[in-house]
C-alpha angles and dihedrals in degrees: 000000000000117000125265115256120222117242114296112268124221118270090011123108121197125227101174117296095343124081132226122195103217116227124198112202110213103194133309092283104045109050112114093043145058118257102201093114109120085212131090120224093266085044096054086044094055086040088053087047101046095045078061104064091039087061089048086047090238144095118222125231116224091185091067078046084251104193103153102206102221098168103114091192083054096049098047089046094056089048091047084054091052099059091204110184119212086251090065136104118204132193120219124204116204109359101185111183093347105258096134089034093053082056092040095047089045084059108029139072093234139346129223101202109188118197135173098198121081095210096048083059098053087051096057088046092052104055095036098048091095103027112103091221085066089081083072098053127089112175114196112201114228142049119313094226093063092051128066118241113253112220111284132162095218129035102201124178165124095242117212097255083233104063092035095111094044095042097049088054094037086054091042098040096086099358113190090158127097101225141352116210108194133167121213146158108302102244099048089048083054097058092046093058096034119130135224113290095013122124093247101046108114148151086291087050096058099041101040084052099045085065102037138019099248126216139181112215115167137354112222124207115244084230085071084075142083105234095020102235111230087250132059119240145223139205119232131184119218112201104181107225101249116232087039107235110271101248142122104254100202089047094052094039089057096054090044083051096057095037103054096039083087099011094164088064121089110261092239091054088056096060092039095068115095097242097054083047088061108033092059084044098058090040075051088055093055108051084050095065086044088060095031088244130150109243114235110234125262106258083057093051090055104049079048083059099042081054089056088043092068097083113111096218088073093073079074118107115231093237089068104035119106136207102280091045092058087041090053088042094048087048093054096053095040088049083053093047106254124126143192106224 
């Protein structure tokens, strides 16, 4: 008489007196784990987000490029990096809820926070309104661009992706400070840093490093981050030349310009097309009426450029030139007369 079998388990089919477990194999991606979730991967991200905020009590704003950095290995190794010295002042931007600011107050003699969203304020107020270190700290409400920048020795922070380019030249444009270390977007931090002949160096490369001697220091994981941005970061360190090169920026903004709007073409070929031509001769025009000159004609204006084109610096291609090269090349327009703005 064969034995009685117990009542059937789930998930458990019988062939006599062995036992298979059943598995139901539910596509190439999803074996080892359940898929009864009703989101897809980018809905539980913005879930997990989202639940996120809800635990910090506030919403971010992307549109103030609201990444609140929440690594704390992250945030003491871009103070380390700062060497602040308990003499210095150090300006903030964009504080958000005061994690970096909590580190830079703990070092420094005082820290200007400045910070476009209200309710950001009233955080840092909030949960520094009984700290000692609070004493330290002066937030100013608004957007950084539209201030001007009170004297301060460090510039540290996690920099809103969408004000990277403006801030880096307003901080550059009359620098006074030691050192600036900022966090952006990777790419752009790249490009900041990027030397001669490599693919990223660009019109941003060469202006940002005739001010300031440029460094990469970290890359920082986008995970570091609440929300995490689409894009992973890095963290740079600005140290303005001192003394500033003695240059005309906008002139020598306006060759770079030229130069690196095709920067794999030889120099020579550049201002050998007819709109540069014109365009420098009409710059050349103008500065003409200012000084109540007669403007030589055009065919003039161009032999004075093919003199200036025998230099043989100007077979280089922009992408390879450095500084020194664009700074040799700016002197011997201006000397012939031409100009760049």
């Amino acid at each position: 008489m064969p034995k009685e079998l117990g009542p059937a388990q789930p998930g458990v089919i019988r062939t006599g007196k062995r036992l298979k477990f059943a598995t139901t194999i539910i596509g190439a991606t999803q074996i080892g784990r359940r898929d009864d979730s009703p989101f897809s991967t980018k809905q539980l991200k913005k879930k997990n987000a989202a639940e996120d905020s809800a635990k910090s009590g506030m919403v971010f704003n992307k549109g103030h490029g609201q990444h609140i950095l929440r690594n704390p290995l992250v945030v003491n190794a871009i103070v380390e990096k700062s060497a602040i010295k308990p003499t210095d002042i150090v300006v903030e931007i964009g504080p958000g809820t005061g994690n970096l600011t909590e580190r830079l107050l703990g070092c420094a003699k005082k820290v200007i926070a400045f910070e476009i969203d209200s309710r950001m304020v009233a955080e840092l107020h909030k949960r520094f309104q009984s700290n000692p270190l609070g004493s330290k700290l002066q937030v100013i409400r608004g957007n950084c661009l539209d201030h001007d920048f009170p004297y301060f020795d460090r510039c540290v922070a996690n920099v809103p992706y969408a004000i990277s380019s403006a801030l880096v030249f307003k901080l550059l444009q009359k620098p006074t400070f030691k050192c600036a270390v900022l966090m952006f977007q990777r790419e752009f931090a790249l490009r900041v840093c990027a030397p001669p002949g490599s693919d990223m160096y660009c019109r941003l490369s060469v202006n940002a490093q005739l001010m300031a001697k440029c460094s990469h220091l970290m890359k920082v994981s986008k995970n570091s981050f609440n929300p995490p941005p689409k894009v992973e970061s890095s963290v740079i360190r600005l140290e303005p030349k001192n003394p500033p090169p003695p240059v005309d920026f906008e002139e020598w903004d306006g060759l770079v310009k030229l130069l690196f709007n095709r920067k794999n073409k030889k120099a020579s070929a550049i201002f050998r097309t007819k709109t540069a031509l014109q365009s420098l001769f009409d710059i050349y025009c103008s500065y003409c009426r200012m000084e109540s000159k007669v403007p030589m004609p055009l065919d003039t204006f161009k032999a004075v450029i093919d003199t200036v084109l025998q230099d043989p610096l100007l077979e280089k291609r922009a992408r390879t030139m450095t500084q020194d090269d664009i700074l040799q090349l700016l002197n011997s327009f201006n000397a012939a007369g031409v100009h760049f703005h």
